[in-house]
Backbone as JSON Lines, residues from 0, in Angstrom:
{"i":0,"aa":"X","n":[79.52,103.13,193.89],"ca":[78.76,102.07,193.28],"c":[77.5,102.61,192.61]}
{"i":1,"aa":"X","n":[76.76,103.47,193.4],"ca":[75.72,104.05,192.82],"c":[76.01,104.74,191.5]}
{"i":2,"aa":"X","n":[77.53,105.65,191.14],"ca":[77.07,106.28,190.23],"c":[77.46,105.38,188.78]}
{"i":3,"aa":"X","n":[78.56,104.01,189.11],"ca":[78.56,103.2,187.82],"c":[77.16,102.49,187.65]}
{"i":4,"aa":"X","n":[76.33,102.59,188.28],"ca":[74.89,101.77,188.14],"c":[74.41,102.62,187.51]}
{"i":5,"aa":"X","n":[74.39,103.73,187.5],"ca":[73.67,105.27,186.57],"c":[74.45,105.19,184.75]}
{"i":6,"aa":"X","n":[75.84,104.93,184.91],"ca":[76.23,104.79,183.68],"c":[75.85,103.48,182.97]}
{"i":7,"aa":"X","n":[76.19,102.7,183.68],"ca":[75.21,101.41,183.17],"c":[73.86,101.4,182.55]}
{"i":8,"aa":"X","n":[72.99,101.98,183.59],"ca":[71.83,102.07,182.87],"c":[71.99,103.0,181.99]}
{"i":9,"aa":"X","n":[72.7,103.99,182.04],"ca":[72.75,104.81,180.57],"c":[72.8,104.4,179.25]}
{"i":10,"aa":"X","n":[74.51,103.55,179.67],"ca":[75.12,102.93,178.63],"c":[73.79,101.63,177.28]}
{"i":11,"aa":"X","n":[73.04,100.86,178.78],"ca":[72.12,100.44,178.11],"c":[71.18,101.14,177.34]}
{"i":12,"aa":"X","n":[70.65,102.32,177.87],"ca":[69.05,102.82,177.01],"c":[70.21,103.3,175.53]}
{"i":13,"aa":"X","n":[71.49,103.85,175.87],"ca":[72.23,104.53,174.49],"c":[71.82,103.66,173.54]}
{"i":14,"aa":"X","n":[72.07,101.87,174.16],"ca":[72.61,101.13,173.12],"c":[71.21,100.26,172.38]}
{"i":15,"aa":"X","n":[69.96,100.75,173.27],"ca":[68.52,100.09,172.92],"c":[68.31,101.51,172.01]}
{"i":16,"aa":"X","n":[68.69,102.53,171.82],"ca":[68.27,103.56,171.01],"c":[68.44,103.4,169.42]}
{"i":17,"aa":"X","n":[70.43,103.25,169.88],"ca":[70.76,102.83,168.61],"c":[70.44,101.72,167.82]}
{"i":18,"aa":"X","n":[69.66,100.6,168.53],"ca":[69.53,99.13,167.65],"c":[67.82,99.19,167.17]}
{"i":19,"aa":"X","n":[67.19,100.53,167.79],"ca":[65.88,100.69,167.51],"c":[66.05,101.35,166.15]}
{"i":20,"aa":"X","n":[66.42,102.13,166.11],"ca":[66.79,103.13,165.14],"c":[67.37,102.55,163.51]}
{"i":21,"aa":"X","n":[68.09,101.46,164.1],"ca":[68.95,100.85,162.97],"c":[67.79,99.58,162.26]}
{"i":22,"aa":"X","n":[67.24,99.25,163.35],"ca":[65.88,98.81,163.3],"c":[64.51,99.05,162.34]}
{"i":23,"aa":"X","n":[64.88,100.48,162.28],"ca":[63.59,101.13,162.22],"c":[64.25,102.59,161.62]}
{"i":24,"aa":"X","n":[64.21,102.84,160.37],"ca":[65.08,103.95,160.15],"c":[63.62,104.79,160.14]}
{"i":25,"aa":"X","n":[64.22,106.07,159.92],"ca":[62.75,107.62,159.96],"c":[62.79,107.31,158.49]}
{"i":26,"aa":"X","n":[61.55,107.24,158.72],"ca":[60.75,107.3,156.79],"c":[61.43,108.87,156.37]}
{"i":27,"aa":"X","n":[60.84,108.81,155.06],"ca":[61.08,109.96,154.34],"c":[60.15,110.93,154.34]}
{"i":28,"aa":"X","n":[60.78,112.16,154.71],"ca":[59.86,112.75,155.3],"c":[59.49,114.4,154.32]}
{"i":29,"aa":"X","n":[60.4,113.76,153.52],"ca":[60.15,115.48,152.27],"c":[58.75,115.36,151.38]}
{"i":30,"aa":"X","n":[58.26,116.48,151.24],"ca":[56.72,116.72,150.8],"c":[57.23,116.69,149.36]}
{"i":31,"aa":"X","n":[56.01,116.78,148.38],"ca":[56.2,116.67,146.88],"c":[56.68,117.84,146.42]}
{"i":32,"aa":"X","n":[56.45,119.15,147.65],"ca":[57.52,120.05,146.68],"c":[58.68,120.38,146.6]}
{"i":33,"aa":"X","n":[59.0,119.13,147.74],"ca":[60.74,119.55,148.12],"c":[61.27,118.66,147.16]}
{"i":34,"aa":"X","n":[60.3,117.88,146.73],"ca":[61.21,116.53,145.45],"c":[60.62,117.43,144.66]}
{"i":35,"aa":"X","n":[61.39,116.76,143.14],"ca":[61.01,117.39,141.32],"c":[60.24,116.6,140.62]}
{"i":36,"aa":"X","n":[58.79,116.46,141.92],"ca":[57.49,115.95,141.42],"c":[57.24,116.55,140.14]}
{"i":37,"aa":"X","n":[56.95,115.73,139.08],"ca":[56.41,116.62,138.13],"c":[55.03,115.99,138.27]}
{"i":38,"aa":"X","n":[53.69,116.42,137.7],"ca":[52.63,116.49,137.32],"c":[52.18,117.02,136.27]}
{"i":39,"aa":"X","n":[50.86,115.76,135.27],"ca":[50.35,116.42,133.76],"c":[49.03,116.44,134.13]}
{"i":40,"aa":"X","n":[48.97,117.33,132.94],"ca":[47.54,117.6,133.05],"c":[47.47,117.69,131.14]}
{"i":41,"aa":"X","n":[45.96,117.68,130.86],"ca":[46.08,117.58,129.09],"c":[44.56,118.97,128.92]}
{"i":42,"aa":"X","n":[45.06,120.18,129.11],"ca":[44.06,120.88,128.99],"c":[43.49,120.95,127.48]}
{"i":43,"aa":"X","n":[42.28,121.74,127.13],"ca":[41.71,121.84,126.1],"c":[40.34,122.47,126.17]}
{"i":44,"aa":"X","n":[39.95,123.14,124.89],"ca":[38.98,123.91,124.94],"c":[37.66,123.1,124.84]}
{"i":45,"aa":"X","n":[36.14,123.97,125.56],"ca":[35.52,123.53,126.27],"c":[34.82,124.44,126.07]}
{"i":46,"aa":"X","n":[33.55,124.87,124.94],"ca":[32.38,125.87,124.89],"c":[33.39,127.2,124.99]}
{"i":47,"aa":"X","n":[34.42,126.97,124.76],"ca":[35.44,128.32,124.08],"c":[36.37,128.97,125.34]}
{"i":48,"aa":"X","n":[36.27,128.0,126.36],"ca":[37.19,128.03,127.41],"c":[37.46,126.95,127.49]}
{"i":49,"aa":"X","n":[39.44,127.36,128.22],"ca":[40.33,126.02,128.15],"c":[39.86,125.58,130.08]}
{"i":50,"aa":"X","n":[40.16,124.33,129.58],"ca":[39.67,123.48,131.13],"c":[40.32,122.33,131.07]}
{"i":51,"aa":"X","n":[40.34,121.34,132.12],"ca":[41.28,120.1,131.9],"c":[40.22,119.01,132.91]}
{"i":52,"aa":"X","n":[40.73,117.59,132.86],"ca":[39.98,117.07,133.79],"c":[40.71,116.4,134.29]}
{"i":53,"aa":"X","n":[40.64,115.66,135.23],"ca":[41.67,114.61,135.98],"c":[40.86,113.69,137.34]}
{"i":54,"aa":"X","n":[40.48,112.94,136.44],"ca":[39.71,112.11,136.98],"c":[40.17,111.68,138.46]}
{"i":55,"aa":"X","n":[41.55,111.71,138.96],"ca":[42.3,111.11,139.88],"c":[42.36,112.41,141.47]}
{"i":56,"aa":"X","n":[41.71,113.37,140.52],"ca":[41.54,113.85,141.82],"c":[40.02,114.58,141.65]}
{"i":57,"aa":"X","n":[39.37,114.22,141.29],"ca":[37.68,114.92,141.27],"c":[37.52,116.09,139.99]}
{"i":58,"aa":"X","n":[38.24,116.14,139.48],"ca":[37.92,117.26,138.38],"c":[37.71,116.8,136.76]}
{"i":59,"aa":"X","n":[36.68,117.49,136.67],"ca":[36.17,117.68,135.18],"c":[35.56,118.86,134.82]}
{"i":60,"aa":"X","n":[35.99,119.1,133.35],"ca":[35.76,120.44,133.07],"c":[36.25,121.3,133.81]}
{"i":61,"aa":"X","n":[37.38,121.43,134.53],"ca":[37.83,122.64,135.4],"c":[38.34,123.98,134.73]}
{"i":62,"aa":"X","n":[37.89,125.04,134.66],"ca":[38.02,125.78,133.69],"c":[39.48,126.58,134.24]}
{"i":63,"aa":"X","n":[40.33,127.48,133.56],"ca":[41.0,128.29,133.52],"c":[40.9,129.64,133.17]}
{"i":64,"aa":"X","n":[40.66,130.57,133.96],"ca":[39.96,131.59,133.97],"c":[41.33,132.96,134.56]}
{"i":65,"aa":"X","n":[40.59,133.98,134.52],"ca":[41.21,135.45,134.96],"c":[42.61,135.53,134.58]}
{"i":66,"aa":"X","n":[43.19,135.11,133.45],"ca":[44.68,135.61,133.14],"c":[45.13,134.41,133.02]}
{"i":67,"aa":"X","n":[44.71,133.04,133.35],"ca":[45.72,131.72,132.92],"c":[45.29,131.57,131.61]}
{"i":68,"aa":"X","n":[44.05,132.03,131.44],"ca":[43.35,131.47,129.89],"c":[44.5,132.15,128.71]}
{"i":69,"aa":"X","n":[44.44,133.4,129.68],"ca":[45.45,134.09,128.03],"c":[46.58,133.89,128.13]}
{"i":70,"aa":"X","n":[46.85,133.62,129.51],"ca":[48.87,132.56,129.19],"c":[48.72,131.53,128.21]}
{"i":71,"aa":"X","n":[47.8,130.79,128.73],"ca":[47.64,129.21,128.18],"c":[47.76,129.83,126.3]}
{"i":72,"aa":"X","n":[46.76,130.61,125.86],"ca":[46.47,131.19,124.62],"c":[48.42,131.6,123.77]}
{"i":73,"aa":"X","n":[48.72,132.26,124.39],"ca":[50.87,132.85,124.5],"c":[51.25,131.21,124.4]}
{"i":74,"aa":"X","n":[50.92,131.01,125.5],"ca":[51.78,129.49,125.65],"c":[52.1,128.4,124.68]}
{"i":75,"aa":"X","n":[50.76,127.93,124.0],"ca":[50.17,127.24,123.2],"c":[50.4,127.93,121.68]}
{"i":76,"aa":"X","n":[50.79,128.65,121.36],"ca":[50.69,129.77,120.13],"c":[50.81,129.1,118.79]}
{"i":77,"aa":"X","n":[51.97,128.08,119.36],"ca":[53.08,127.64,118.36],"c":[52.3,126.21,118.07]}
{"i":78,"aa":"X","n":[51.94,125.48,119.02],"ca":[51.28,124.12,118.97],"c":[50.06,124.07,118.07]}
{"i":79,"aa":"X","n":[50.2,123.24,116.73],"ca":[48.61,122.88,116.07],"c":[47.64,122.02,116.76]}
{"i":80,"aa":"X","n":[46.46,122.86,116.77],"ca":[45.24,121.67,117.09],"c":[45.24,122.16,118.6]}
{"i":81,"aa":"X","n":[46.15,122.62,119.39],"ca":[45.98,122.96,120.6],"c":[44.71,123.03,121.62]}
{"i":82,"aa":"X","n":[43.81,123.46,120.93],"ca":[42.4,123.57,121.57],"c":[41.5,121.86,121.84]}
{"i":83,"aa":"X","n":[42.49,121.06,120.91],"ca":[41.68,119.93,120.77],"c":[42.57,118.92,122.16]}
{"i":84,"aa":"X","n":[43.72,119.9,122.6],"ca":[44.4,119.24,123.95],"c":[45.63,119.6,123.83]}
{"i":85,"aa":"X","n":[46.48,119.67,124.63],"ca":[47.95,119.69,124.67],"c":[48.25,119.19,126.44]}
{"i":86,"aa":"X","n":[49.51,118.71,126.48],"ca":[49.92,118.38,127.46],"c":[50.9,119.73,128.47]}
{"i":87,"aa":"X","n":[50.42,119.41,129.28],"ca":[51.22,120.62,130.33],"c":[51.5,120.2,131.41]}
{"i":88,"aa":"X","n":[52.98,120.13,131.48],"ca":[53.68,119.31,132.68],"c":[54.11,120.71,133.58]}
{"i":89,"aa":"X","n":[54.09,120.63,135.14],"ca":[53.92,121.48,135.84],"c":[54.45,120.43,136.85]}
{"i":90,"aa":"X","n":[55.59,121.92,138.07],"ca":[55.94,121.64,139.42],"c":[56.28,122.48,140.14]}
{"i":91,"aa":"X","n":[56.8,122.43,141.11],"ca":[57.05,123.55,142.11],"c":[58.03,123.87,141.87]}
{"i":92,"aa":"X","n":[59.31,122.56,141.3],"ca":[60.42,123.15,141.42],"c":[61.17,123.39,139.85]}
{"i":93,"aa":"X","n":[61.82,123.85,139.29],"ca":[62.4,123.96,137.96],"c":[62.72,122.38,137.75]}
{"i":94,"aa":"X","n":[62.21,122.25,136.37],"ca":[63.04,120.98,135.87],"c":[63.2,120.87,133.99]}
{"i":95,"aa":"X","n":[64.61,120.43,133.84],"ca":[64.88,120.66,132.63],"c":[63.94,120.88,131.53]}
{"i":96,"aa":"X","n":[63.91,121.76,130.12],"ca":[62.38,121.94,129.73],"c":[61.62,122.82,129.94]}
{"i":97,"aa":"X","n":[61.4,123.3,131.32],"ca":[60.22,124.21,131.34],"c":[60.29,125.15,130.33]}
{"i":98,"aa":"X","n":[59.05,125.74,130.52],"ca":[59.08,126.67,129.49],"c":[59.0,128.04,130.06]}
{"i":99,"aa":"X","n":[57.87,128.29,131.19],"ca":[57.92,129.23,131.8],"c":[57.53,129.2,133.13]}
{"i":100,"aa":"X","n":[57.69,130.09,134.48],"ca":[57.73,130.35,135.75],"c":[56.49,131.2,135.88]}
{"i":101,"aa":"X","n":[55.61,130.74,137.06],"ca":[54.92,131.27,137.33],"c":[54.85,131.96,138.93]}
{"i":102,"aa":"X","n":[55.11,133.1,139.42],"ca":[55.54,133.41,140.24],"c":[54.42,133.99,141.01]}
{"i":103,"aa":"X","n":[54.24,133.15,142.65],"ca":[52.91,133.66,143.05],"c":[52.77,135.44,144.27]}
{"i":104,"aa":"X","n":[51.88,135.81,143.77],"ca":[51.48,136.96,144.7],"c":[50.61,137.26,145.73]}
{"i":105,"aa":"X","n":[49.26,136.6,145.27],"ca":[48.67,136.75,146.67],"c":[47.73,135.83,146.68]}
{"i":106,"aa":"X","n":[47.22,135.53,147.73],"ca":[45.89,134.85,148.0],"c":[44.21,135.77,147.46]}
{"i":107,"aa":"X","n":[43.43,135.25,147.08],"ca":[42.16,135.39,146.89],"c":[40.94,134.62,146.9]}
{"i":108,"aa":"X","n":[40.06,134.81,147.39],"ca":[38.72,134.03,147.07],"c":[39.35,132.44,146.81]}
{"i":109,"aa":"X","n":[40.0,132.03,147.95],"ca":[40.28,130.7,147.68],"c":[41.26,130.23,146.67]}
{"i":110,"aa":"X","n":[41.55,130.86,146.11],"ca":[42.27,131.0,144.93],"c":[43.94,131.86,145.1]}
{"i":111,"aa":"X","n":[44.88,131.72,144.36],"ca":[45.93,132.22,144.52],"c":[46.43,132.84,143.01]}
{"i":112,"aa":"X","n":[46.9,134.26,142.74],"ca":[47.11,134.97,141.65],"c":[48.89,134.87,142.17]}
{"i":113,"aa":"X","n":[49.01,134.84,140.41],"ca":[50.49,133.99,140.11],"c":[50.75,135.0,138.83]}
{"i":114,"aa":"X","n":[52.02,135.34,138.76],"ca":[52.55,136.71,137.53],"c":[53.58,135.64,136.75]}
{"i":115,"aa":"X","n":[53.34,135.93,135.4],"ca":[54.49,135.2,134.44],"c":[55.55,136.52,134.04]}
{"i":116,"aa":"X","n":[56.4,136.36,134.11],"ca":[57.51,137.18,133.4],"c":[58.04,137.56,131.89]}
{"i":117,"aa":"X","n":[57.5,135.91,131.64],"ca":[57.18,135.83,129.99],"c":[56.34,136.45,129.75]}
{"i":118,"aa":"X","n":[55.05,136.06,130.69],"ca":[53.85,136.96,129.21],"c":[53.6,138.38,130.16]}
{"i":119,"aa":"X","n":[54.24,139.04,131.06],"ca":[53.86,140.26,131.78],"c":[52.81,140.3,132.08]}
{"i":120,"aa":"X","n":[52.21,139.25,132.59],"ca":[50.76,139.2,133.27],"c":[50.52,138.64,134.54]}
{"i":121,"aa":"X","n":[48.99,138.34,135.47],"ca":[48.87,138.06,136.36],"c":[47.5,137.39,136.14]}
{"i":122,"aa":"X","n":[47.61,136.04,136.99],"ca":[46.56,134.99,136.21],"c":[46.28,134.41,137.72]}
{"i":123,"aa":"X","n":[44.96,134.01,138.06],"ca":[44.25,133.49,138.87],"c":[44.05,131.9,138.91]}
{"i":124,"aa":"X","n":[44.73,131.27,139.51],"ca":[44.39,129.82,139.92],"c":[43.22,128.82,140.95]}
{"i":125,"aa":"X","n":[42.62,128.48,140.77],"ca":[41.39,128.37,141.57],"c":[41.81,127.33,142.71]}
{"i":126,"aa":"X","n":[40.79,127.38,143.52],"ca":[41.25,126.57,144.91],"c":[41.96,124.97,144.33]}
{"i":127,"aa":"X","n":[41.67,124.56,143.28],"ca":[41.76,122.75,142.47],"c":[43.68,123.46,142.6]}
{"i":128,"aa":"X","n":[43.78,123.98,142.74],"ca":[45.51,123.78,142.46],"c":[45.76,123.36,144.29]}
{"i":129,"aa":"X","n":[45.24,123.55,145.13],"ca":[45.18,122.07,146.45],"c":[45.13,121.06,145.97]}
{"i":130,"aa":"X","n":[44.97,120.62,144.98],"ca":[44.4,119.06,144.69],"c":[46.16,118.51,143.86]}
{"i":131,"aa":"X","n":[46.69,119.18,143.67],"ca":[48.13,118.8,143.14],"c":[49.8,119.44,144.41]}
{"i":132,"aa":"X","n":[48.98,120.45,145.28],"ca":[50.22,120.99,146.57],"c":[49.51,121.1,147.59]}
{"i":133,"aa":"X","n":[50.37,120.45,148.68],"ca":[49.78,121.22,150.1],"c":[49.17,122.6,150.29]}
{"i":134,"aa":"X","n":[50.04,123.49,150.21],"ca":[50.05,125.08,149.57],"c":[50.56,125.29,148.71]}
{"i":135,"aa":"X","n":[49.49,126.55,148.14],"ca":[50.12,127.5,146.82],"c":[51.65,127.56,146.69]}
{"i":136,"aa":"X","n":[52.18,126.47,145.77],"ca":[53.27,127.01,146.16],"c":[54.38,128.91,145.43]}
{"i":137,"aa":"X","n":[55.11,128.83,145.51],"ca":[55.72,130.17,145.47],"c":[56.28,130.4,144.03]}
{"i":138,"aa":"X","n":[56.62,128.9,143.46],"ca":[56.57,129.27,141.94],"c":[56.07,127.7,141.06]}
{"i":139,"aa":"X","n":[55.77,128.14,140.09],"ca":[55.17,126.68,139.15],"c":[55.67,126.95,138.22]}
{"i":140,"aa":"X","n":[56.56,125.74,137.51],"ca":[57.45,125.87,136.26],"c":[56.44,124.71,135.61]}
{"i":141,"aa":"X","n":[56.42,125.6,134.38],"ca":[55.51,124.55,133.47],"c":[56.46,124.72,132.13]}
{"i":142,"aa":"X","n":[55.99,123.18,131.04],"ca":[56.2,122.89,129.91],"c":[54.79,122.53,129.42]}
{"i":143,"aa":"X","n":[54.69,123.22,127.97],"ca":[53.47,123.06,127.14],"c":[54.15,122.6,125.9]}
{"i":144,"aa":"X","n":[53.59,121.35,125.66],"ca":[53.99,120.44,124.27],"c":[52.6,119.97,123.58]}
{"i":145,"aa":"X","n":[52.39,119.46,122.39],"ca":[51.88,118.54,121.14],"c":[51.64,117.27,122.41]}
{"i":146,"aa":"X","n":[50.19,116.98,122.18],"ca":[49.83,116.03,122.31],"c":[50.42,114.8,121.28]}
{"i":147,"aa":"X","n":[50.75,113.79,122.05],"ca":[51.14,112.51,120.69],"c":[50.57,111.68,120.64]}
{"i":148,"aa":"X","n":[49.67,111.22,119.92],"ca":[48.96,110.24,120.0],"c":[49.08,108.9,119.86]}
């Protein structure tokens, strides 16, 4: 007798698990870089450095400095007016479009240095790239287009 009273109560908590559950499903639990978050930004030149602002997370005038300036410069080559803005869509993960991969190497001064393959260089991102990933992530595929007005 004792041990069908043990399955019983088993049988019950099984069946309060499953109606909780069905109840109550687990949220979603993947971060923005496991989805094909994309994110823009509309950089442009700024006393002769490129910088961008984004009001939505605290930045203005954020400059681009140590090796992104002269990607951005490659990047932009082809685009007229460029300095006066262009759009640059950026993510962690590839998505149709990009233009080029930015592949990261190490940590620094708060900051994380990232190598393009396209332009054979190595470019410095400042701590504000937290403000779009948890962590640095391991690669950033960007597209640079014509602003449209």
């Amino acid at each position: 007798m004792e041990k069908f009273s043990v399955w019983i109560s088993l049988g019950i908590a099984v069946v309060v698990v499953v109606l909780i559950v069905q109840l109550h499903p687990p949220r979603q639990t993947r971060s923005v870089e496991q989805m094909n978050a994309l994110m823009v930004i509309t950089p442009y030149k700024y006393q002769g450095t490129w910088v961008f602002d984004d009001p939505a997370v605290g930045l203005s005038h954020e400059p681009f400095i140590a090796g992104i300036d002269t990607m951005i410069d490659k990047a932009v080559s082809r685009i007229p007016n460029a300095e006066k803005g262009f759009r640059a869509i950026f993510s962690a993960r590839d998505f149709p479009g990009s233009d080029f991969k930015l592949e990261w190497r190490r940590e620094e001064s708060g900051g994380n240095w990232y190598y393009s393959d396209q332009f054979l260089m190595e470019g410095w991102l400042c701590p504000a790239l937290l403000k779009y990933f948890q962590n640095a992530p391991r690669e950033i595929y960007v597209k640079v287009e014509e602003l449209k007005q």
